[in-house]
C-alpha positions in Angstrom: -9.2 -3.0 -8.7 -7.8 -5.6 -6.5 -10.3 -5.9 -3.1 -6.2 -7.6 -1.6 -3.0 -8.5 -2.2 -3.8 -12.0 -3.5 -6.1 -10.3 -6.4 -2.9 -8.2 -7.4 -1.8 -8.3 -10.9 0.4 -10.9 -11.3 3.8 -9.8 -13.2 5.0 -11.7 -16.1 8.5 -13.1 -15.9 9.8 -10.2 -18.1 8.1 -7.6 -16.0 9.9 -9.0 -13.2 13.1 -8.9 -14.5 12.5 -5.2 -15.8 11.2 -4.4 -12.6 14.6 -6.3 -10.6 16.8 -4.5 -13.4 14.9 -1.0 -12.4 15.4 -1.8 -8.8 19.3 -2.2 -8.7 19.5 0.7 -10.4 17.6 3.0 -8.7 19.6 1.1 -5.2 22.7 2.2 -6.8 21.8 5.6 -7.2 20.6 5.7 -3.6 23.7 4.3 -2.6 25.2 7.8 -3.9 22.6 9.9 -2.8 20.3 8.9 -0.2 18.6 12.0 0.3 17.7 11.5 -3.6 13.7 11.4 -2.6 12.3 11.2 -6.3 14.7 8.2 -6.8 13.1 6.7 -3.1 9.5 7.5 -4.7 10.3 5.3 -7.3 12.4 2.4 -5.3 9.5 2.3 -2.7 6.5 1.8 -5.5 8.9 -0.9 -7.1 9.8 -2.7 -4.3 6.0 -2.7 -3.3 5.1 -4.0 -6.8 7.7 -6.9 -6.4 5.8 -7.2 -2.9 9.1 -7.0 -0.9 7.0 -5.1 1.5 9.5 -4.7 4.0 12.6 -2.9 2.0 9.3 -0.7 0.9 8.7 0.1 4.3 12.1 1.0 5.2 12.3 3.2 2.1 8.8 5.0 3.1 10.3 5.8 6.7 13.5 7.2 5.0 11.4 9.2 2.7 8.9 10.3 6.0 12.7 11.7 8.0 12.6 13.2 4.8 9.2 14.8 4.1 7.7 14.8 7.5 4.9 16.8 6.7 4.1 15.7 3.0 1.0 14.2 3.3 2.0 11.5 0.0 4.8 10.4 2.3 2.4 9.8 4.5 -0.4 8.3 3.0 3.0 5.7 1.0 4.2 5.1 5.0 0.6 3.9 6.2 0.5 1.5 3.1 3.9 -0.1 3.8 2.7 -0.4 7.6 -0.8 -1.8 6.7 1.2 -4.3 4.0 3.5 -5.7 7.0 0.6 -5.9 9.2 1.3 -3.2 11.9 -2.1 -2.0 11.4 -1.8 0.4 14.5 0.7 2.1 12.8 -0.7 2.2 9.7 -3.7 4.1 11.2 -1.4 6.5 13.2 -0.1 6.9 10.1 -2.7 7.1 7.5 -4.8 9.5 10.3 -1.2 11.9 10.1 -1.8 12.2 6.5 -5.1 13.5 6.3 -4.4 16.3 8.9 -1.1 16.9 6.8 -4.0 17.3 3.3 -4.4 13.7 2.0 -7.6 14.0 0.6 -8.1 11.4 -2.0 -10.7 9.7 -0.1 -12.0 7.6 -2.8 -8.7 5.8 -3.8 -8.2 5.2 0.2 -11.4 3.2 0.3 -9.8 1.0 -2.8 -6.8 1.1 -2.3 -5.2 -2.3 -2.2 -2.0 -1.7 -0.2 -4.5 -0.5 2.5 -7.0 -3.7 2.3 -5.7 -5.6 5.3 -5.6 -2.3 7.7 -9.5 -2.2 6.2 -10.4 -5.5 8.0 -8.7 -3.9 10.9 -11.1 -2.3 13.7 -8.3 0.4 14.4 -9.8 1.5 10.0 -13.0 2.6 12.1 -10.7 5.8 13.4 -10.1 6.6 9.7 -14.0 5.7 8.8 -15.0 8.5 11.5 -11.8 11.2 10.1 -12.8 10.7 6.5 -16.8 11.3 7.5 -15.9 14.4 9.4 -13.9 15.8 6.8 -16.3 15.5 3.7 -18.5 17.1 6.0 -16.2 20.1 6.5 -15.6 20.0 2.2 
């Protein structure tokens, strides 16, 4: 697993051209339905993926207006803040989601989208959430 966003997989030239073929779709079928949120899901991952991290982040805080409460929204939302460095944010954010029920603690500590909030010291918030919550398990 990638420890940050320069150890990400490198796409081949056709994956990238799948992946910009995939991407104008799925815009045009936002464009006729915005409140389409599988569709975002998708749009989001693949614009992260082609590491156009801010269209990601708009499409996580459409999909949040969206899904408030849904603690994937969430989790997606702190990701695209940590991967445009508003690591504040991202911990607001990422701390939201574990009170909502994110509890895939072991992905969060690998995650790569999250490796720059990890460097962060507003991450020790999280450190201290996650501890207090296993304990609880």
């Amino acid at each position: 697993m990638p420890k940050n966003l320069d150890e990400r997989k490198k796409l081949t030239r056709q994956e990238q051209r799948d992946l910009d073929i995939e991407i104008s779709f799925i815009e045009g079928v936002i464009r006729r339905d915005p409140h389409y949120v599988e569709a975002l899901q998708v749009l989001g991952d693949d614009y992260t993926r082609r590491q156009k991290f801010s269209e990601g982040l708009r499409i996580d805080e459409q999909l949040a207006q969206l899904r408030p409460d849904d603690p994937l929204v969430q989790y997606n939302l702190a990701c695209s803040y940590s991967l445009t460095s508003q690591f504040e944010r991202s911990a607001a954010t990422l701390l939201k989601a574990i009170n909502a029920g994110y509890t895939d603690f072991k992905w969060l500590s690998k995650d790569p989208d999250l490796a720059p909030l990890r460097q962060h010291p507003a991450y020790a918030k999280i450190r201290e959430k996650i501890r207090s919550a296993q304990v609880k398990v």
